[in-house]
C-alpha positions in Angstrom: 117.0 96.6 74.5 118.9 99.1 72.3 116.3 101.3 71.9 116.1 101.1 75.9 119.6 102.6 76.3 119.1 104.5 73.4 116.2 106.5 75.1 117.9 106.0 78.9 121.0 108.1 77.1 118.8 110.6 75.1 116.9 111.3 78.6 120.1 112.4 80.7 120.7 116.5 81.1 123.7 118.0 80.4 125.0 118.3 83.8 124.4 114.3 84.3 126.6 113.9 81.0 129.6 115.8 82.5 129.6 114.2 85.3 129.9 110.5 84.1 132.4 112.2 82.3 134.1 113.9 85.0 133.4 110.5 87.3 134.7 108.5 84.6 138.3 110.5 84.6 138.3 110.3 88.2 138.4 106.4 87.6 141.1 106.3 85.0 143.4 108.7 87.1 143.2 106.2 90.5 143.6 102.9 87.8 146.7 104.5 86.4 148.0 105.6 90.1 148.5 101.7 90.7 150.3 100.9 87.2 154.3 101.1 87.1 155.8 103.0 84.8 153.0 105.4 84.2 153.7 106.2 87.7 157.1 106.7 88.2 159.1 105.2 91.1 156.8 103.3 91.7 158.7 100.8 94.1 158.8 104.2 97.0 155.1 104.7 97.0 153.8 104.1 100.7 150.2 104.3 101.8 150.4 108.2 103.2 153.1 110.4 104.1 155.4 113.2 101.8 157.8 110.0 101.9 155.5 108.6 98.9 157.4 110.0 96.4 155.7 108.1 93.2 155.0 110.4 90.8 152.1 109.9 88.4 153.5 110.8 84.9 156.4 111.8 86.6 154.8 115.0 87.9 152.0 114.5 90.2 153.0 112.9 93.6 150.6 110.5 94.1 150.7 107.5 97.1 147.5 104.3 98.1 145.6 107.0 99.9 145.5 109.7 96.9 144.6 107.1 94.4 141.7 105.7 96.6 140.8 109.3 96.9 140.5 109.1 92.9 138.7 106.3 93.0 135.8 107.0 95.2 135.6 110.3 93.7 135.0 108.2 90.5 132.3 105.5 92.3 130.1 108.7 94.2 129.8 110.6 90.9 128.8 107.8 88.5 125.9 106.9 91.6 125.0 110.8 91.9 124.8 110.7 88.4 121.6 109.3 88.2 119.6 112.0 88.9 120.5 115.6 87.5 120.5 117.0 90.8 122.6 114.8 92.3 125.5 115.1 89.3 124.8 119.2 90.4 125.6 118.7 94.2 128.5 116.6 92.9 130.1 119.0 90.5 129.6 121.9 93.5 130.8 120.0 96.2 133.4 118.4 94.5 134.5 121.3 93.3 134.6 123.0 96.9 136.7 120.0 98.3 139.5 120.5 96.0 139.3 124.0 96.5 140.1 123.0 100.0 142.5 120.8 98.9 144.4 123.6 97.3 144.3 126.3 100.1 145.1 123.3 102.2 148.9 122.2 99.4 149.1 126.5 99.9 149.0 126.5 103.6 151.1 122.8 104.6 154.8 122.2 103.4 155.2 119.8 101.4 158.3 117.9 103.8 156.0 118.7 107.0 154.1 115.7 108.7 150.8 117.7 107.5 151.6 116.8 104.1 150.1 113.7 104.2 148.0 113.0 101.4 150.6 114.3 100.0 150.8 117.2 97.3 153.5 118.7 95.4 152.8 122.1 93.3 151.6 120.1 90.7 148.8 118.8 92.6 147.9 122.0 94.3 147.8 124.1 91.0 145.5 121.1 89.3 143.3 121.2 92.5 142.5 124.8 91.5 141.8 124.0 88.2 139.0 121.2 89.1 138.0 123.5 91.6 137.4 126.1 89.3 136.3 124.1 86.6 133.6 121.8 88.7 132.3 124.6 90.4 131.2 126.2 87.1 130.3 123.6 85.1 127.9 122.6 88.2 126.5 126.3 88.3 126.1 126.4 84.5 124.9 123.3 83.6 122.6 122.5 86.8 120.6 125.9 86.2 118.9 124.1 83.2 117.8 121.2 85.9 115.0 123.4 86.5 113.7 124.0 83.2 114.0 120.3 81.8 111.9 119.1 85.0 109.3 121.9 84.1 109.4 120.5 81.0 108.7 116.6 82.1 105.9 118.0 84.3 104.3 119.7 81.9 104.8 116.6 79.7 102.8 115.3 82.4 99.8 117.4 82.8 99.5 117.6 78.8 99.0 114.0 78.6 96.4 114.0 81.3 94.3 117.1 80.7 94.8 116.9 76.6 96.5 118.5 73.9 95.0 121.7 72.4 94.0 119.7 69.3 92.7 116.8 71.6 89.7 117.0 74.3 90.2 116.3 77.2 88.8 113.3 78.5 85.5 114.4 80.4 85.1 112.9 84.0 82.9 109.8 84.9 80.5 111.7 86.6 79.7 113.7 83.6 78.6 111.0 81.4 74.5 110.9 80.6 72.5 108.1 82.2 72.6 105.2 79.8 69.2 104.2 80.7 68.3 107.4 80.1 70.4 108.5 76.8 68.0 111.1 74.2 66.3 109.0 71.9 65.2 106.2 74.1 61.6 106.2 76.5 61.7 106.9 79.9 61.4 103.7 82.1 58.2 104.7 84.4 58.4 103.0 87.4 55.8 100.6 88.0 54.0 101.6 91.0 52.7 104.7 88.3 51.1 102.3 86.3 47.3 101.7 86.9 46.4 98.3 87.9 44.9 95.8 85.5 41.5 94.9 86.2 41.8 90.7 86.6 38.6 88.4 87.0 38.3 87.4 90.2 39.3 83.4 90.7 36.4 81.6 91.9 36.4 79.9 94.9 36.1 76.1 94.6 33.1 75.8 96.7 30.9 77.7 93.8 31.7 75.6 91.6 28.5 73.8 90.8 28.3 70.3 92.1 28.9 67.6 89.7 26.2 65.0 89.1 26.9 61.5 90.9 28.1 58.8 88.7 26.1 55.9 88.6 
């Protein structure tokens, strides 16, 4: 089984890597949203609405709906993370919805009804920095998707068609006749042989008559 993992980690891209990373942060962030005293005033947090004023370490103002936010963040990047170009779409999309998120904190005051995720200018300016920061790592890391699936498909055809050093393995069809291999007689058929000349069986009514018994 350790060898199992062992392969199923050495197997996963770059991009896939950051992700569970990324994914994994995501988690931890929405987690520590719900504990009191790592977010402070706690006992004022509401489920939306600038009124939530709980404050993750103090700075980032956080209520139930931004930390579930966190949360499934966390749960779709750990399942797109399975396949290198689903942790790709994720960094790029993500990263696109929190630069939304952050022209969105620009645009929306904080006291207004709008607000009502909410955001302070903490969460705005760390928006922009995942924004920033997903977008490129998706763009950087995804472009080498391409090359490691070349790579598995050529993998692919090596082992079917044969290394350089190895024939490949000739097709059915090709293979001589076993009943006719070099080295053995032809089988003639046996309508080419000529007949054998056979006596003739006597009828039983030649036969010569036996003498009576006395």
């Amino acid at each position: 089984m350790s060898d199992t993992k062992r392969s199923a980690g050495a197997s996963r891209t770059p991009v896939q890597l950051v992700t569970m990373i990324i994914s994994a942060v995501f988690l931890l962030v929405g987690v520590l949203g719900f504990i009191p005293g790592i977010t402070t005033d706690y006992d004022t947090m509401q489920f939306a609405g600038h009124e939530s004023t709980a404050m993750l370490f103090g700075v980032f103002q956080v209520s139930i709906l931004h930390n579930i936010v966190h949360l499934l963040f966390g749960v779709v990047g750990f399942a797109l993370a399975r396949s290198a170009a689903g942790a790709r779409a994720y960094l790029i999309g993500g990263g696109l919805i929190y630069l939304v998120l952050w022209i969105y904190g620009l645009v929306v005051g904080h006291g207004s009804d709008a607000n009502f995720v909410p955001l302070n200018n903490a969460d705005n300016w760390l928006h922009l920095g995942l924004a920033a920061g997903m977008i490129l790592l998706g763009l950087l890391l995804g472009g080498r998707t391409k090359g490691v699936t070349d790579t598995g498909h050529a993998h692919g055809r090596h082992e079917r068609h044969g290394s350089p050093d190895r024939p490949a393995r000739s097709d059915l069809s090709d293979r001589s006749d076993p009943v006719n291999r070099p080295g053995r007689p032809e089988r003639h058929d046996l309508s080419d042989q000529e007949p054998i000349d056979r006596p003739a069986r006597t009828d039983r009514t030649d036969r010569p008559d036996r003498p009576d018994l006395p």
